[in-house]
VMD Tcl script that draws the C-alpha trace (Angstrom):
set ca {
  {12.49 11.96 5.40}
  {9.12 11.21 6.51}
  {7.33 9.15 8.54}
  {4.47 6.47 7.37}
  {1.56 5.17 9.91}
  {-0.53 2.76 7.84}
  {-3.53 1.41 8.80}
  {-7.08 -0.45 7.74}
  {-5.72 -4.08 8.00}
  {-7.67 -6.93 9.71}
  {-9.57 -10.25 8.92}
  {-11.68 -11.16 5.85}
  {-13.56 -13.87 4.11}
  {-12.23 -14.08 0.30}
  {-14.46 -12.26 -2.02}
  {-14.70 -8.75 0.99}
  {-12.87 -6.06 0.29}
  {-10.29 -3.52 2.68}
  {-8.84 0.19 2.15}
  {-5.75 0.80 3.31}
  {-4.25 3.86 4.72}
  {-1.27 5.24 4.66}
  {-0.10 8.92 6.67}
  {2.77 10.58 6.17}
  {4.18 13.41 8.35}
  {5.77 16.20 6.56}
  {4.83 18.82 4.50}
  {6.24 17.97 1.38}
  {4.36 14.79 0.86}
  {2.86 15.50 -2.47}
  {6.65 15.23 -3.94}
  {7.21 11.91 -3.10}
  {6.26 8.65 -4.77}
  {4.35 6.57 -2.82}
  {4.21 2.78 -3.12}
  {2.45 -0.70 -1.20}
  {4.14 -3.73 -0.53}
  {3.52 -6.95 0.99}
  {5.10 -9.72 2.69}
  {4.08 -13.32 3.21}
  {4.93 -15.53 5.89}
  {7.90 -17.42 4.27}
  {8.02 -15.21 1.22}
  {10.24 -11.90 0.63}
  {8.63 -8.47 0.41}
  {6.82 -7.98 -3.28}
  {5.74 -4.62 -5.10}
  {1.98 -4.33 -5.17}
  {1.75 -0.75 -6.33}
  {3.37 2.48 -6.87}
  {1.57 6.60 -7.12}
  {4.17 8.83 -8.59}
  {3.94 12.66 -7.54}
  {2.56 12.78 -10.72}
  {-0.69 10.54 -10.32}
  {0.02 8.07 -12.46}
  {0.08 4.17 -10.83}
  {1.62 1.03 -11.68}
  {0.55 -2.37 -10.58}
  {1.61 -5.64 -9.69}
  {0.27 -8.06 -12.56}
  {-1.32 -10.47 -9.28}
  {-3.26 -7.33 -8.10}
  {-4.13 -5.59 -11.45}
  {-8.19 -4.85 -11.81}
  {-9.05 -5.93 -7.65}
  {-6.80 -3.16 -6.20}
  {-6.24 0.85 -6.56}
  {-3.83 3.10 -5.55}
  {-4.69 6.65 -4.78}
  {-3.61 9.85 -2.78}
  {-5.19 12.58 -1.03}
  {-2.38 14.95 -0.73}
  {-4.45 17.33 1.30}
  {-4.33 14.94 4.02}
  {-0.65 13.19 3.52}
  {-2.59 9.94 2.58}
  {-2.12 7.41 0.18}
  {-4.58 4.43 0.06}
  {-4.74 0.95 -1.12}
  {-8.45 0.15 -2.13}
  {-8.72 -3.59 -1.92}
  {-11.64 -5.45 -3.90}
  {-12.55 -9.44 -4.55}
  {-9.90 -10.35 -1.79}
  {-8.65 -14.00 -1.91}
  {-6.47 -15.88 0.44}
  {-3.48 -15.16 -1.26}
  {-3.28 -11.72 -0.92}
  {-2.86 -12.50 2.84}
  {0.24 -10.66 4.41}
  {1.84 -7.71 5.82}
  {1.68 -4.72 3.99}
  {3.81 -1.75 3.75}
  {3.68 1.73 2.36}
  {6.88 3.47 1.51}
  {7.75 6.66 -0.21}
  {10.86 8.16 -2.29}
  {11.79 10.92 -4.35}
  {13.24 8.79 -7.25}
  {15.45 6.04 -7.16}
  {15.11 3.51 -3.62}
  {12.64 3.43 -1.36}
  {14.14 5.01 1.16}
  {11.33 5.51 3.71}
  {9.21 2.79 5.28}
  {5.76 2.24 7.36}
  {5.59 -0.63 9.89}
  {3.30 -2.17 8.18}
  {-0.80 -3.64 8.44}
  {-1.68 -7.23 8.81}
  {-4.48 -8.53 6.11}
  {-5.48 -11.92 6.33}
  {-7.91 -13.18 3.53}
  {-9.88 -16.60 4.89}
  {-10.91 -18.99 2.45}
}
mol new
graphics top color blue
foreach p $ca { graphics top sphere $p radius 0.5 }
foreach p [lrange $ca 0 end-1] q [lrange $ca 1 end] { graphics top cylinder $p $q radius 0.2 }
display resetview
């Protein structure tokens, strides 16, 4: 198990850009695949991006070329580097981590809202 602390959300204009953070607790971060998610008001929670243990990502087609993932595993951190914002991409988002399979471990999430 470990424990996620994100942080780096706030309020935009659409076009800015916001990193994310995300700190894990633990020592045995760098074995765990981390991911983002968001929620909408109104909408269910949606994959925005994964970081296996490996390195290698995987994005959401609606985030593809604006956003990266990365992960500093010196420092238990994954970020979510956020570019061209638009009003869409408003919402809560979440890091989570897991060794395979679910993802079993959860953040509390960051507000971003995107004005227009």
């Amino acid at each position: 198990q470990v424990q996620l602390v994100e942080s780096g959300g706030g309020l935009v204009q659409a076009g800015d850009s916001l990193r994310l953070s995300c700190v894990a607790s633990g020592r045995t971060f760098s074995s765990y695949n981390m991911g983002w998610f968001r929620q909408a008001p109104g909408k269910e929670r949606e994959f925005v991006a994964r970081i296996h243990w490996s390195g290698s990502t995987l994005y959401a087609d609606s985030v593809k070329g604006r956003f990266t993932i990365s992960r500093d595993n010196a420092k238990n951190t994954v970020f979510l580097q956020m570019l061209r914002l638009k009003p869409e991409d408003t919402a809560v988002y979440s890091c989570a981590a897991n060794r395979g399979g679910d993802w079993t471990n959860w953040g509390q999430g960051t507000q971003v809202t995107v004005s227009s």
